[in-house]
C-alpha positions as CSV (number, residue, x, y, z in Angstrom):
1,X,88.0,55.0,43.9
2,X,90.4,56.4,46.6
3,X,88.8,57.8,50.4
4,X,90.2,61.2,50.3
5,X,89.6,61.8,46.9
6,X,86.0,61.4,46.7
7,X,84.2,60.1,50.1
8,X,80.3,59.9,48.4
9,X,81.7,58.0,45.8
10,X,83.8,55.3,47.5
11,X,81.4,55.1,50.1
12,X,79.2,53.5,47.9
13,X,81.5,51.4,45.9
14,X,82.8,50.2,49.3
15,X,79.5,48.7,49.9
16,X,78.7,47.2,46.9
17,X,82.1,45.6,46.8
18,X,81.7,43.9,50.4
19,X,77.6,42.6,49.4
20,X,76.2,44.5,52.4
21,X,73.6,45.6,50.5
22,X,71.4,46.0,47.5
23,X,70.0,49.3,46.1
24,X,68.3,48.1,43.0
25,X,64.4,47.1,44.9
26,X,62.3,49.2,42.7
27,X,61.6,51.7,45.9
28,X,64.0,54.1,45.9
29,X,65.8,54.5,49.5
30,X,64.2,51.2,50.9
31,X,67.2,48.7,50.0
32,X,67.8,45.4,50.7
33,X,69.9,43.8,53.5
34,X,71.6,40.9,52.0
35,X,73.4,38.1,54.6
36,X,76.7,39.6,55.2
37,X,75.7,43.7,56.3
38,X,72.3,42.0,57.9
39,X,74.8,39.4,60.1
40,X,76.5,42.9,60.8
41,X,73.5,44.5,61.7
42,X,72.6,41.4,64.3
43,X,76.0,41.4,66.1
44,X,75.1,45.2,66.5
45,X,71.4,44.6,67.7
46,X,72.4,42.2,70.0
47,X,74.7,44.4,71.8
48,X,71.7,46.8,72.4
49,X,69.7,44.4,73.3
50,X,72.6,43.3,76.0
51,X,73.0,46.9,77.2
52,X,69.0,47.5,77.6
53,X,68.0,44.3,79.5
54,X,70.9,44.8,82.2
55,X,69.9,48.3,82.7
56,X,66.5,47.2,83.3
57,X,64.9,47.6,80.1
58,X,62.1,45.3,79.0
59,X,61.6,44.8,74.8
60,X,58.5,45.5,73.6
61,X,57.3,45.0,70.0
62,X,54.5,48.2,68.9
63,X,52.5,48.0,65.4
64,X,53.7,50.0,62.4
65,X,51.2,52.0,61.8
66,X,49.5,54.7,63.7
67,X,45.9,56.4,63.4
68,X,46.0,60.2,62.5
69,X,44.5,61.0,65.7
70,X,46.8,59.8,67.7
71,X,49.7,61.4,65.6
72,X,48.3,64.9,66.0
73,X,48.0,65.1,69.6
74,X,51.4,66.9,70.4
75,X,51.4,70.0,67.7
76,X,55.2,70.0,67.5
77,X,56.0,66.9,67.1
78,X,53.0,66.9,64.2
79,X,54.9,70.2,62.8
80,X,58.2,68.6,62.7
81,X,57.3,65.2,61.1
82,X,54.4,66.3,58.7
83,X,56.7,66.3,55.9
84,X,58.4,63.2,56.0
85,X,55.7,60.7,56.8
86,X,53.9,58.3,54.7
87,X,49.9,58.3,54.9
88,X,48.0,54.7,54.0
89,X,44.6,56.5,52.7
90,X,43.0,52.7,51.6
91,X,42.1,49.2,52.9
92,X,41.8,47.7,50.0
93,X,38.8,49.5,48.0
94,X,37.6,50.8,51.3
95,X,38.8,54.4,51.8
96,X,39.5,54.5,55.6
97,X,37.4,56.8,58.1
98,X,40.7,57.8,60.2
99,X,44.2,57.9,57.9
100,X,47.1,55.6,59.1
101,X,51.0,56.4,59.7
102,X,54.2,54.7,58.9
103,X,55.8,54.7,62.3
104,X,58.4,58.1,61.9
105,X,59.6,57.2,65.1
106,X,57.1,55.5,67.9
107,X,56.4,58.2,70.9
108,X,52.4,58.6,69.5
109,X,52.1,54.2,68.9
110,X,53.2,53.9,72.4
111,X,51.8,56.7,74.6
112,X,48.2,56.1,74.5
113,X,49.6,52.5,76.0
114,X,51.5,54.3,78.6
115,X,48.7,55.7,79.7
116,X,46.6,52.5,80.3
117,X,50.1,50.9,82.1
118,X,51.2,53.6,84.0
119,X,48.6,53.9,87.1
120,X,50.4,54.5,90.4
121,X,54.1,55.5,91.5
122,X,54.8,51.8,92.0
123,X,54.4,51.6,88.4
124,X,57.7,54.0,87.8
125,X,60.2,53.9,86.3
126,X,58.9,52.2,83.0
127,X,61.3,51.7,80.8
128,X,61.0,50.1,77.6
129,X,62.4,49.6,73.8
130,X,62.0,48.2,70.8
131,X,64.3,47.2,67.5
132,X,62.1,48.2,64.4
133,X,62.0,49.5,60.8
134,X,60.9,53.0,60.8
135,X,59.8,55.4,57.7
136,X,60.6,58.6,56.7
137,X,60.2,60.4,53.3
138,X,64.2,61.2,52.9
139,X,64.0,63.6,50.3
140,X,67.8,64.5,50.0
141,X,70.2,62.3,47.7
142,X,69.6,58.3,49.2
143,X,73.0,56.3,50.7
144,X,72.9,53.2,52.0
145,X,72.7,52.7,55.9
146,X,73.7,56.7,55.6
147,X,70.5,57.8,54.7
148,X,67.4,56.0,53.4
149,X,63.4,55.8,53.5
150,X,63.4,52.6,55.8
151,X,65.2,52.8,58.2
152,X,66.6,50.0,60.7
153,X,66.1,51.7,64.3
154,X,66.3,51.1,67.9
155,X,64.5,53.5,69.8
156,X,64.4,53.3,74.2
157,X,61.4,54.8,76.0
158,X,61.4,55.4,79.6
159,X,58.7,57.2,82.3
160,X,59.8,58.2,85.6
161,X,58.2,60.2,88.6
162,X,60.4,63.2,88.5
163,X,62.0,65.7,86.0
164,X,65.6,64.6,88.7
165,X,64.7,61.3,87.8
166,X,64.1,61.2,83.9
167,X,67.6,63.4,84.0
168,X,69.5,60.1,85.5
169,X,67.9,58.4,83.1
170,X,70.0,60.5,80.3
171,X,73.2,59.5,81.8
172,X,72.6,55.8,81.9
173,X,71.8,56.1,78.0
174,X,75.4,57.9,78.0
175,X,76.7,55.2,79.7
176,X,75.3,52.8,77.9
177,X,76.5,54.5,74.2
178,X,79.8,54.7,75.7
179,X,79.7,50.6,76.0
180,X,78.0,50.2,72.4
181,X,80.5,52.7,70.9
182,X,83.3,51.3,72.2
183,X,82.4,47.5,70.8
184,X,82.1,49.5,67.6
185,X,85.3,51.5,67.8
186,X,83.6,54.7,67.5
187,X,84.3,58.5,68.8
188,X,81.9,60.5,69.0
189,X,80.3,63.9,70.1
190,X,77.3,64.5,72.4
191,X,75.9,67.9,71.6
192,X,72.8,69.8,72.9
193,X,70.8,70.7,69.6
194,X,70.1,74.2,69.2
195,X,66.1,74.9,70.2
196,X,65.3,75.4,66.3
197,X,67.0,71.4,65.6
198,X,65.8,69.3,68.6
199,X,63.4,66.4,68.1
200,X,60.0,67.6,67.7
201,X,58.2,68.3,71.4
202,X,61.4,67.5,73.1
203,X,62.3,69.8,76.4
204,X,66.0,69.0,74.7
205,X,67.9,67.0,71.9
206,X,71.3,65.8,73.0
207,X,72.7,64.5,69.4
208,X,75.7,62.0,68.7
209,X,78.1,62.2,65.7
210,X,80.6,61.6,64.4
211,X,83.3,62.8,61.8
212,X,83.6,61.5,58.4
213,X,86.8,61.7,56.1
214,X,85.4,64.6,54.4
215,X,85.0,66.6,57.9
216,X,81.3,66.2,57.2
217,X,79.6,65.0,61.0
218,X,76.8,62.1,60.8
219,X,74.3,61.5,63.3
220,X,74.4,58.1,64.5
221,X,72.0,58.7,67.4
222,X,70.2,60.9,69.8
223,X,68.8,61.0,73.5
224,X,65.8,63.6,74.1
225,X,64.2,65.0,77.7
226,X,60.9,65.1,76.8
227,X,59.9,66.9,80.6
228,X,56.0,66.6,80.2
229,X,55.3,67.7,76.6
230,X,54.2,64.4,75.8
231,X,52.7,62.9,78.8
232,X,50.0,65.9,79.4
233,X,48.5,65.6,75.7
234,X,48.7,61.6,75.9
235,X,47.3,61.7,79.7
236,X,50.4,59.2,80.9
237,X,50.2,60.1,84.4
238,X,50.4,58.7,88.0
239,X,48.5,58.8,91.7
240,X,51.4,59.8,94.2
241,X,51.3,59.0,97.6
242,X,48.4,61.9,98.3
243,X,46.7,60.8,95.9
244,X,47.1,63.1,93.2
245,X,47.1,62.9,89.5
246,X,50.6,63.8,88.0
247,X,51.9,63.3,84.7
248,X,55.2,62.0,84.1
249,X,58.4,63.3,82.7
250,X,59.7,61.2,79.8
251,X,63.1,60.7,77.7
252,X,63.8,58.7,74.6
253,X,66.9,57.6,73.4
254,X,67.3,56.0,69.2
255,X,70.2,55.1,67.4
256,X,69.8,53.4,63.6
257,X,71.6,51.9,60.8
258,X,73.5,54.9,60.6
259,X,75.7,53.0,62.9
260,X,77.0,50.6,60.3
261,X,77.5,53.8,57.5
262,X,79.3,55.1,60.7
263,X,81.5,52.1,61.1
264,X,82.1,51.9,57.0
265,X,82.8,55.5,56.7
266,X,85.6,55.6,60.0
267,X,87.5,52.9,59.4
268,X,87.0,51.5,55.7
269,X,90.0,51.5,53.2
270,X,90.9,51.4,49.7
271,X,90.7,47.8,49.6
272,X,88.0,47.8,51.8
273,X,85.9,46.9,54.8
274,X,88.0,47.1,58.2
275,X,85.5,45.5,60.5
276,X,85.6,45.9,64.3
277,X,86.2,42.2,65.7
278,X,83.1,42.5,68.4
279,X,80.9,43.2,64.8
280,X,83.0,41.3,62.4
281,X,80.4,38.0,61.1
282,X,83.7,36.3,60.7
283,X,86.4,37.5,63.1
284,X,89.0,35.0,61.9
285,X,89.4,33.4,58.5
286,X,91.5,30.3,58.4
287,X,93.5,29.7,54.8
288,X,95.3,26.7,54.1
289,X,98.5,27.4,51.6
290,X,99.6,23.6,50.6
291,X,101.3,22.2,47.5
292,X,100.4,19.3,46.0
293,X,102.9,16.6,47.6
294,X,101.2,18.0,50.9
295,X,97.5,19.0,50.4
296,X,95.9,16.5,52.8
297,X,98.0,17.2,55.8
298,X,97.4,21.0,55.5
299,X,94.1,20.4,54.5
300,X,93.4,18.5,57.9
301,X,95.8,21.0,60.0
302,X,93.8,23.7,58.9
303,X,90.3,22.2,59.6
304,X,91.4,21.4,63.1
305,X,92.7,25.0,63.8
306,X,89.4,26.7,62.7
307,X,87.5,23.7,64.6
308,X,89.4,24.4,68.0
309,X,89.1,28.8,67.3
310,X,85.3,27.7,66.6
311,X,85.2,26.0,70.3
312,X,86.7,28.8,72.0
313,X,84.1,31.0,70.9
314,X,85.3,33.1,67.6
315,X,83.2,33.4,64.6
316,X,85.8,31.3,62.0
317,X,85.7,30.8,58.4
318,X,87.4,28.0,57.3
319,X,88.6,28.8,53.3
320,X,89.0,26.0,51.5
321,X,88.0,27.1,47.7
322,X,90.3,25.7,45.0
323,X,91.7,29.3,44.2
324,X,95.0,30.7,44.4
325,X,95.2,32.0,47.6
326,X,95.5,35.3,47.0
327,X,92.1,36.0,45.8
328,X,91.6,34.6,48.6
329,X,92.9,37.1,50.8
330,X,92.0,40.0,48.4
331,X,87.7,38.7,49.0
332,X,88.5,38.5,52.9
333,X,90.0,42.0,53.1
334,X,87.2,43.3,51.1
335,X,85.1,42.0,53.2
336,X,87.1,43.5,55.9
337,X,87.8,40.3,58.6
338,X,89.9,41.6,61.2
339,X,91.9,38.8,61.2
340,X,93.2,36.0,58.6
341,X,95.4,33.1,59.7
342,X,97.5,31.4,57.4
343,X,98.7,27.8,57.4
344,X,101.1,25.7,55.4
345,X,103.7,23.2,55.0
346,X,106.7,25.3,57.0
347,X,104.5,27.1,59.4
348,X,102.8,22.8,60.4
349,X,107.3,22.2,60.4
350,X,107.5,24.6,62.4
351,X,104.4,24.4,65.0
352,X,102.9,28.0,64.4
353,X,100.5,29.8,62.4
354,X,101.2,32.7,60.3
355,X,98.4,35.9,61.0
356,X,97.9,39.2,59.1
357,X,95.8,42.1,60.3
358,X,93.3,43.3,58.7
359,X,93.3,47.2,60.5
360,X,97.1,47.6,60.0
361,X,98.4,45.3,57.7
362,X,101.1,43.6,59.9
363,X,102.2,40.1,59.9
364,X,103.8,37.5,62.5
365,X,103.5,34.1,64.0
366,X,101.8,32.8,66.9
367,X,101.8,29.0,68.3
368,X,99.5,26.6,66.6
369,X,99.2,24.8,70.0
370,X,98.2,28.2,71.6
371,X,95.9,29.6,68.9
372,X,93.0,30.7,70.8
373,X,94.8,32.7,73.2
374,X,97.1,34.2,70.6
375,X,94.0,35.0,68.2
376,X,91.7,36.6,71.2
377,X,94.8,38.7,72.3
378,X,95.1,39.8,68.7
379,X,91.7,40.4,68.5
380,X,91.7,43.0,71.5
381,X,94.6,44.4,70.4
382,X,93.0,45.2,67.0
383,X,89.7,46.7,68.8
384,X,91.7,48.9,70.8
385,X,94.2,50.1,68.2
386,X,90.8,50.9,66.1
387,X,89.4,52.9,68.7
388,X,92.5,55.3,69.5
389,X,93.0,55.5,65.7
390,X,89.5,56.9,65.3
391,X,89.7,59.0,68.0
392,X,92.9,60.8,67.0
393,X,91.3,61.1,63.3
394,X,88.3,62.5,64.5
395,X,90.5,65.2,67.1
396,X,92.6,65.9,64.0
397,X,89.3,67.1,61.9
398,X,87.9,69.6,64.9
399,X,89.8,73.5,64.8
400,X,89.1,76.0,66.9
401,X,87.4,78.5,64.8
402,X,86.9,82.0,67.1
403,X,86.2,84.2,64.2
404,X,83.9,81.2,62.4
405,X,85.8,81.0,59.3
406,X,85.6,76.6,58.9
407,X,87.5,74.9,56.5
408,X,85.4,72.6,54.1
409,X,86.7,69.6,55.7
410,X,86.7,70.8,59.7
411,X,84.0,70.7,62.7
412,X,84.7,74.2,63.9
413,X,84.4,74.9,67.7
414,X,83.3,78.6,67.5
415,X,82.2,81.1,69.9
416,X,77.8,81.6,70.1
417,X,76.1,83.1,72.7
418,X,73.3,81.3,72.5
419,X,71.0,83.4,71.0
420,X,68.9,82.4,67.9
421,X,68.6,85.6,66.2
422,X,72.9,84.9,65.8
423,X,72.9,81.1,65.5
424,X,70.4,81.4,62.0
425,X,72.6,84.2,60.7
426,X,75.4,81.9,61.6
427,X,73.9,78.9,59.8
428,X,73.0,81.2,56.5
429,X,75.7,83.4,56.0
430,X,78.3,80.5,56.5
431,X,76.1,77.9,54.7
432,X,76.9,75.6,58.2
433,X,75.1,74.0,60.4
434,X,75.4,74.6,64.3
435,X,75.3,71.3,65.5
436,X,74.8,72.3,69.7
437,X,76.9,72.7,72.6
438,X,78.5,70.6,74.7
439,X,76.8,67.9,76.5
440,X,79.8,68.2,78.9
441,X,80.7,71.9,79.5
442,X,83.9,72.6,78.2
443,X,86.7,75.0,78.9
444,X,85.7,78.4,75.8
445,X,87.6,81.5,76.0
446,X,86.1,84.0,73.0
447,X,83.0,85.9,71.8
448,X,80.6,84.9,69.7
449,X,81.6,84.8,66.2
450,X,78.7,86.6,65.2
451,X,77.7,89.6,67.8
452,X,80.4,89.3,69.8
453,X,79.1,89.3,72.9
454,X,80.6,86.9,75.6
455,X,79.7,83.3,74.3
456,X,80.5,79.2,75.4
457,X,81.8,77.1,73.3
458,X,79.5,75.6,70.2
459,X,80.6,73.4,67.5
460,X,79.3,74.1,63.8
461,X,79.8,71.8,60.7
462,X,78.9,70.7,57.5
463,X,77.0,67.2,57.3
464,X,76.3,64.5,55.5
């Protein structure tokens, strides 16, 4: 199956073919993570984690499920998950007095906490997160990572004093995506959802996608100014200095599995997985090529050179089957190692080590005495010739669309003036979605595409 023939399709044959996970658990859209996509997963978890305990961020670890009553307490947030949660009705025979929730997403778990921690001033800023599975009744067509019923998530929750304050907090979670991203090899957008799509009872959604091969966007995360809309119903509030009672102002920011579908879908091949070194479980594999007048010295040459990579840090693989080697190197580009080094007779003769790249193909020698060095400058090389291929992919799929006429396989930037009555005409007559505005104002001379009445820049799409 090629990429820009069908993307669905060879999305899901590229992960079956590298084992990242298993679709056949008899609930539909709750899969299985087998080793290699959950060692992907980690590497990506612990980079979050990293990010959110230097930025002050304490991890915190809330029960799944939720009583009714405290689910209900903010109307919209109620309104907009209603749908998609599931209910546990039963303990055992016993028919429970209040009705539980699978955690959608955690704001009503935690903010009946908040509002036992959260006393005084010196009590702000308290910010918080947590790496959990979360569950939502996904009622469009399942893909793994892309879109499923359990869902792998890490959600940040933060309180602060002031509406100033909880603001600075959003660009520290921009900063910190930036970081994550970039480990990743990921573009992406920040857009300000349009008031009918932010999360439910946020002040405002800033959402983060990205561009598939199909021009379809996925959402790979979002950041929400929640003002007071949750604090006054959940009574999270503070003494100040006089001694009043104020409640706080409150942002979240979540990303989820959709990182990994984002990481298959941008830089996967025909022949495979292209994995970003910082997230690769193996960043180097090590592949001895001998005959059989010189097996033992290659063997040992080749133990020693993934032993020494192995000391300076990198994640080696050491492949030593007795196959021919290239299966060998067809499994490892499957399974999409960013780099594979390749040792024999000549290369020992002649004191180097022959490397191929996974993200580009090309091939070379570097010193077998200087390995490490030469492997982690590879390495770096790869990451950034991943990133600014990305980006220029994902530039090449966004047109400037004035009148709004998008192609099936562009983001259009198009001219809206921001009122609803024009954005849901938009949306229906052009069978798009209008994914926000800019998080950073841009540049927009036009109208709006459908009044044409003086407009900014917005950016509409079809999505996966």
């Amino acid at each position: 199956m090629r990429k820009e023939e069908d993307f669905n399709e060879w999305y899901i044959d590229a992960v079956e073919k590298a084992g990242l996970s298993d679709k056949r658990y008899p609930v539909k859209g709750m899969n299985v993570w087998t080793a290699y996509g959950w060692k992907i997963m980690r590497l990506i978890d612990e980079f979050i984690r990293r990010e959110l305990d230097a930025t002050g961020h304490d991890e915190v670890c809330f029960p799944l499920l939720i009583p009714e009553t405290e689910f209900k307490k903010e109307k919209d947030h109620i309104k907009g998950f209603d749908s998609e949660v599931y209910w546990v009705t039963h303990a055992g025979l016993n028919e429970l007095d209040v009705r539980l929730v699978l955690r959608p997403t955690s704001e009503t778990a935690m903010y009946p906490m908040f509002a036992l921690w959260v006393r005084s001033h010196q009590d702000l800023p308290l910010k918080v997160y947590q790496i959990v599975n979360t569950f939502r009744y996904e009622t469009k067509q399942t893909r793994a990572f892309m879109r499923v019923r359990e869902i792998h998530f890490f959600e940040s929750h933060t309180c602060h004093e002031t509406e100033e304050d909880a603001q600075r907090q959003i660009e520290e979670d921009v900063e910190i995506l930036d970081r994550i991203a970039a480990r990743l090899c990921l573009p992406y957008s920040l857009l300000k959802r349009t008031d009918w799509d932010k999360f439910p009872g946020a002040h405002y959604t800033v959402g983060i996608d990205t561009v598939m091969p199909n021009g379809r966007t996925l959402q790979i995360g979002s950041v929400h100014h929640y003002r007071t809309n949750f604090s006054v119903p959940y009574g999270i509030s503070y003494e100040s200095e006089g001694g009043e009672h104020v409640p706080v102002h409150q942002t979240t920011y979540g990303m989820s599995e959709r990182l990994l579908g984002a990481v298959i879908g941008v830089h996967a091949d025909d022949a495979g997985l292209v994995l970003p070194p910082d997230i690769a479980p193996f960043q180097i594999v090590v592949i001895p090529i001998f005959s059989k007048d010189n097996a033992a010295r290659v063997g040992e040459a080749a133990k020693a050179l993934a032993g020494s990579l192995s000391a300076a840090g990198f994640r080696v693989k050491l492949d030593d089957r007795d196959v021919r080697p290239g299966s060998k190197f067809f499994d490892w580009e499957i399974k999409g190692v960013p780099l594979r080094l390749e040792l024999g007779g000549r290369d020992l003769d002649g004191g180097v080590v022959t490397f191929a790249r996974r993200d580009d193909g090309s091939k070379g020698t570097i010193g077998l005495a200087d390995a490490p060095s030469g492997a982690r400058l590879l390495l770096d090389s790869i990451s950034a010739s991943m990133l600014e291929k990305a980006k220029a992919a994902q530039a090449s799929r966004i047109a400037d669309a004035p009148g709004g006429e998008v192609p099936d396989d562009r983001v259009a930037r198009i001219g809206w003036c921001g009122c609803e009555e024009c954005g849901r005409r938009f949306e229906e007559e052009r069978d798009l979605k209008i994914l926000g505005t800019p998080f950073r104002p841009e540049r927009f001379e036009g109208a709006c595409a459908v009044c044409g009445k003086p407009a900014n820049a917005a950016y509409a799409a079809r999505t996966m």
